[in-house]
Structure formats: C-alpha cells, structure tokens
SERO-4910 file (N, C-alpha, C, O; in steps of 0.05 Angstrom, whole numbers):
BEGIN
 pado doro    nc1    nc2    nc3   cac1   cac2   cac3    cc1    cc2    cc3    oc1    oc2    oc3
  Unk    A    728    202    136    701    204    124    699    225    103    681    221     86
  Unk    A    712    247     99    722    265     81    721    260     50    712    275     33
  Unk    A    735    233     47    748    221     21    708    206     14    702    203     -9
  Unk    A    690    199     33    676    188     33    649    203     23    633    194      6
  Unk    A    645    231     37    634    244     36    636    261     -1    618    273    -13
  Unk    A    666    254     -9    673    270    -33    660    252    -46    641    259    -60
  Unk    A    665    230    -44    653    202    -69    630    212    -75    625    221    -97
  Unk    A    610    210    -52    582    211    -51    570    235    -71    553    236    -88
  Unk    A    587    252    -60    586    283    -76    582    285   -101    564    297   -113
  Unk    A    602    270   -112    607    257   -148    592    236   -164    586    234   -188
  Unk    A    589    220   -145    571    203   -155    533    218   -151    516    216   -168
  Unk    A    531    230   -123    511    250   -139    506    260   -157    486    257   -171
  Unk    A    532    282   -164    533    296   -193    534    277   -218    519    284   -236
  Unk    A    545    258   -220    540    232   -241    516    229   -246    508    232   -269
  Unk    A    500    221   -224    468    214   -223    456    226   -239    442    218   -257
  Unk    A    462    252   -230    441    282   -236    453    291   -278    439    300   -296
  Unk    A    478    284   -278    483    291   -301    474    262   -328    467    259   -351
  Unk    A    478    252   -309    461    223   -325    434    222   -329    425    205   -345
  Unk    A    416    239   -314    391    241   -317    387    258   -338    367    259   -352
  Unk    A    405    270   -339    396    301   -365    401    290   -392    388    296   -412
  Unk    A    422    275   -391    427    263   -416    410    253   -421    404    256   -445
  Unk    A    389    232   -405    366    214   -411    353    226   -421    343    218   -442
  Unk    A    344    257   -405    329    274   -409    331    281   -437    309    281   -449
  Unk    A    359    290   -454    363    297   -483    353    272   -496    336    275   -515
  Unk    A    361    249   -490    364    226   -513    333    223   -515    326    218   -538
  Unk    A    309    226   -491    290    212   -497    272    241   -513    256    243   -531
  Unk    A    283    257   -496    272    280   -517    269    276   -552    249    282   -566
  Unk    A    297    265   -562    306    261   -580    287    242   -593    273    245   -614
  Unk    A    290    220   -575    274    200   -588    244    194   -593    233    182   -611
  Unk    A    237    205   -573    200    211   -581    198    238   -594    175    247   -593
  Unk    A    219    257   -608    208    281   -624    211    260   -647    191    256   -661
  Unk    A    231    247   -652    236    221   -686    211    202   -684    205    190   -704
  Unk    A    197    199   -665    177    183   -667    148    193   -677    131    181   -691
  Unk    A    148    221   -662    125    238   -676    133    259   -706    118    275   -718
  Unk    A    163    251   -710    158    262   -735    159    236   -761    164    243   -785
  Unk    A    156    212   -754    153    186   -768    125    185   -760    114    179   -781
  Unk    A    106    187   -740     80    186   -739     76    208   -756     64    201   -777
  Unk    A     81    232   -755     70    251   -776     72    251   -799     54    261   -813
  Unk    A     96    240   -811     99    230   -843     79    209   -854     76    205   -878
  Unk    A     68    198   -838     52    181   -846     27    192   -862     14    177   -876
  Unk    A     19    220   -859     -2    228   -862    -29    211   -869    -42    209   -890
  Unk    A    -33    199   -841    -57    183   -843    -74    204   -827    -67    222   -812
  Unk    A   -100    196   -834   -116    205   -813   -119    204   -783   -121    223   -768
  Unk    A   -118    174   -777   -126    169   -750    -84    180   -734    -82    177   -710
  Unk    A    -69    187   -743    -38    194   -735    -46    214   -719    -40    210   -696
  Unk    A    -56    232   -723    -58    254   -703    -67    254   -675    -58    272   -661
  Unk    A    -84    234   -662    -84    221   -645    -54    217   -637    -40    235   -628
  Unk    A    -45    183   -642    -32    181   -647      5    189   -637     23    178   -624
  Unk    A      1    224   -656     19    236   -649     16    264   -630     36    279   -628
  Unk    A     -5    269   -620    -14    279   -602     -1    259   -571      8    271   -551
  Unk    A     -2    237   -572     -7    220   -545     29    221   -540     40    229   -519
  Unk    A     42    212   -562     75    218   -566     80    232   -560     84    232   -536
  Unk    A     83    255   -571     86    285   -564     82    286   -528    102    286   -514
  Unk    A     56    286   -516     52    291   -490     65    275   -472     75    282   -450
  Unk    A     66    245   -486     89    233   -470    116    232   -466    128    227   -445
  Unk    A    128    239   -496    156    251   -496    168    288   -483    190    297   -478
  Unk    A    138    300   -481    150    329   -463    148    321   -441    165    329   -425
  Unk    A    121    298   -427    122    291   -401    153    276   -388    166    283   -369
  Unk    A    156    261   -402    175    241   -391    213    259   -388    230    252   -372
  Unk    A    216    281   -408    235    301   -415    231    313   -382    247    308   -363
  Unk    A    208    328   -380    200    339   -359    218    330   -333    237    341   -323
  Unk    A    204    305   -325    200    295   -310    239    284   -299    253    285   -279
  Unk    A    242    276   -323    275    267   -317    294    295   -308    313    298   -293
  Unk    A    278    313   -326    298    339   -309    299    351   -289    318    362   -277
  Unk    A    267    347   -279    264    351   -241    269    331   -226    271    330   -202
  Unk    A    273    315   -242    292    282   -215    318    287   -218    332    275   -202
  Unk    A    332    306   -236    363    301   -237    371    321   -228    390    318   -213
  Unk    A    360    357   -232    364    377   -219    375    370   -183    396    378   -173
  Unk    A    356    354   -171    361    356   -138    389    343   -125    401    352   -105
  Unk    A    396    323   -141    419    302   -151    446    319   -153    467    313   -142
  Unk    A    443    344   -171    469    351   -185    472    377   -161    495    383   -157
  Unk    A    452    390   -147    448    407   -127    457    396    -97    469    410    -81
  Unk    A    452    375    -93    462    370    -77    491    355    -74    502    351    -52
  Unk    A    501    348    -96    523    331    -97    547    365    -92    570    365    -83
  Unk    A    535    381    -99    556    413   -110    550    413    -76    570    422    -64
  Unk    A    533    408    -61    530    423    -32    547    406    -21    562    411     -2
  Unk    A    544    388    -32    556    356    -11    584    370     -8    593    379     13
  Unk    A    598    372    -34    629    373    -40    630    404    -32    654    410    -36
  Unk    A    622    421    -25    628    455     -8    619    453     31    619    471     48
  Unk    A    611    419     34    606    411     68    576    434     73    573    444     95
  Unk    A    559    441     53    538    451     69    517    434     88    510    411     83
  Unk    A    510    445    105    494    420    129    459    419    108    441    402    112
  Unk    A    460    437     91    432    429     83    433    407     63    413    392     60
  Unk    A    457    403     50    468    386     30    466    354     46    462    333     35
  Unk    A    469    358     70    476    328     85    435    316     83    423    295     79
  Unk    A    428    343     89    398    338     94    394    323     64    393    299     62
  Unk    A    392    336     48    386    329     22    391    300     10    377    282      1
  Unk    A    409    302     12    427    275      5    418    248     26    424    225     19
  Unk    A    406    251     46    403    231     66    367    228     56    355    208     63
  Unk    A    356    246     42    322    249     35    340    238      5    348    216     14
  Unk    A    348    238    -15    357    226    -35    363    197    -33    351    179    -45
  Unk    A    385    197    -15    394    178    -16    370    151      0    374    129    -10
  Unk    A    355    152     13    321    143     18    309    135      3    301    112      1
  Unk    A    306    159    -13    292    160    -38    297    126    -49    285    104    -46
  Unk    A    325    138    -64    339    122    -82    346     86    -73    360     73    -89
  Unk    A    336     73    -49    332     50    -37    311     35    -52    315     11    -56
  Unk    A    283     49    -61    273     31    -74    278     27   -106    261     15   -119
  Unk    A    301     38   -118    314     31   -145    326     10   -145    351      9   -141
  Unk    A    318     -5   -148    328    -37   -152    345    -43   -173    337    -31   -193
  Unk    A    366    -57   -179    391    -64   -157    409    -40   -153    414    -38   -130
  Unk    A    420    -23   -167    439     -4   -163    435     24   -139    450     36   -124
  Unk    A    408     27   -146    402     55   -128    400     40    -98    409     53    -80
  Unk    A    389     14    -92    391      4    -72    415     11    -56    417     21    -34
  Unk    A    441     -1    -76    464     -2    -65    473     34    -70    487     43    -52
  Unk    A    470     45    -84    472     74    -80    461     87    -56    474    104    -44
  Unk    A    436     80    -48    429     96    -22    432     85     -1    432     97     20
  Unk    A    434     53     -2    450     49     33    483     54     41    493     52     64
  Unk    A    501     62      5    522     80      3    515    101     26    518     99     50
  Unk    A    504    123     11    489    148     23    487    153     46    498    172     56
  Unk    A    469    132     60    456    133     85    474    123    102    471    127    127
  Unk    A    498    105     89    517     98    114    533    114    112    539    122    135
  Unk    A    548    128     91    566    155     95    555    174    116    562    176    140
  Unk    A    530    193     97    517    215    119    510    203    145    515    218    164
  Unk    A    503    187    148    502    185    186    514    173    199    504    157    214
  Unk    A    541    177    199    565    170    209    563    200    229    556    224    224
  Unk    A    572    188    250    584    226    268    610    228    258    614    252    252
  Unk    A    627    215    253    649    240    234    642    256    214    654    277    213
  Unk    A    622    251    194    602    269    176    593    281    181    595    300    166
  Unk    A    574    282    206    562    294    223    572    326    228    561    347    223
  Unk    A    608    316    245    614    330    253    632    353    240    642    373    251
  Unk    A    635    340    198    645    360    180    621    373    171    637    392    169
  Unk    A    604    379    165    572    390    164    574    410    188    580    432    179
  Unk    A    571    411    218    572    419    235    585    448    233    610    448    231
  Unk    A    570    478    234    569    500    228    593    508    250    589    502    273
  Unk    A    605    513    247    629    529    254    630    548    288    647    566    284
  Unk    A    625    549    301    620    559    332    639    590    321    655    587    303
  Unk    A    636    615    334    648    633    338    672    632    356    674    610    367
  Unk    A    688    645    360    705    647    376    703    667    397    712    689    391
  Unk    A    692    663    427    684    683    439    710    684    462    725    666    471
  Unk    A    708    711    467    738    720    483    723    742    502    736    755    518
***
C-alpha cells in the first residue's frame, strides 16, 4: 500500500499544481479582456470592466485556495503524516462530486486511505519502554 499511498501523494501535488496554473492562465486572461474592454474607450466599458476585473481577481482567488490544500497535503501524504491521511480522505470526498475524473480520483483516494495497511503506515510510532 506504500507504492499506493506515494501515487496518491503525486497526483495530489499534480492537482494542486494544476490549479495554480489555471490560477495564472485565467488571471492572464481576464486581465487581456479588461484591457480590450478598456481600449475601447466607450462610456458604458467601465461597468463593463469593472464586472471583469472582479470576476477575474475572484475566480484567480478562488483557484489558489482550492489548490493550496491539494499540494499540502499530497507533501504530507509522501512524509506518512497521520494529519495528511485526514486531509486527503476530506479531499478526496470532496473531489467525488467532480464529474467524471475527480469522481474516479476520489474513490482512488478513499480506497487507498482506508485500507488498514494505510492505516497502519500513518500510525504514530509507540516508544520503546524498558
């Protein structure tokens, strides 16, 4: 479950680094859109490019706090932290109602992490008492 647990890990970090890119490109593409609404120098544009603007910092926003949790937990997944298993099993949830791929990405997820061999690499280390 090891080799299983690593996949998951990477293909988290994939997720999460694929979101940021989205995050750049659409940035990209609604700043070219409000600076073609603004060349227009019409009157009614400012509107317009007011509504662009708020929707292109919203949507920038928004893709970078969905991909941050993604790329955080895939780094926890692959170092075996038990909070990482947590995470990833609330992600991987999540990501069931993404139709068709995240579907199959989070019942990935959810059948790796709740396996007890997963379980039991997560599982904090006991002392050695003598």
């Amino acid at each position: 479950m090891a080799t299983h647990v690593k996949v998951v890990a990477v293909l988290f970090v994939v997720v999460g680094v694929l979101g940021l890119v989205a995050a750049v490109f659409s940035s990209m593409a609604f700043g070219l859109a409000a600076a073609i609404i603004g060349a227009s120098h019409d009157a009614d544009a400012a509107l317009g490019l007011t509504i662009v603007g708020l929707t292109g910092v919203a949507l920038t926003i928004f893709l970078i706090f969905a991909s941050i949790p993604s790329i955080i937990c895939g780094w926890g997944l692959l170092r075996l932290r038990p909070w990482a298993r947590i995470l990833g099993i609330i992600l991987g949830a999540i990501s069931l109602i993404k139709i068709p791929l995240g579907t199959i990405f989070g019942i990935y997820v959810l059948y790796v992490l709740f396996q007890k061999e997963t379980e039991a690499l997560f599982a904090p280390a006991l002392p050695d008492v003598k």
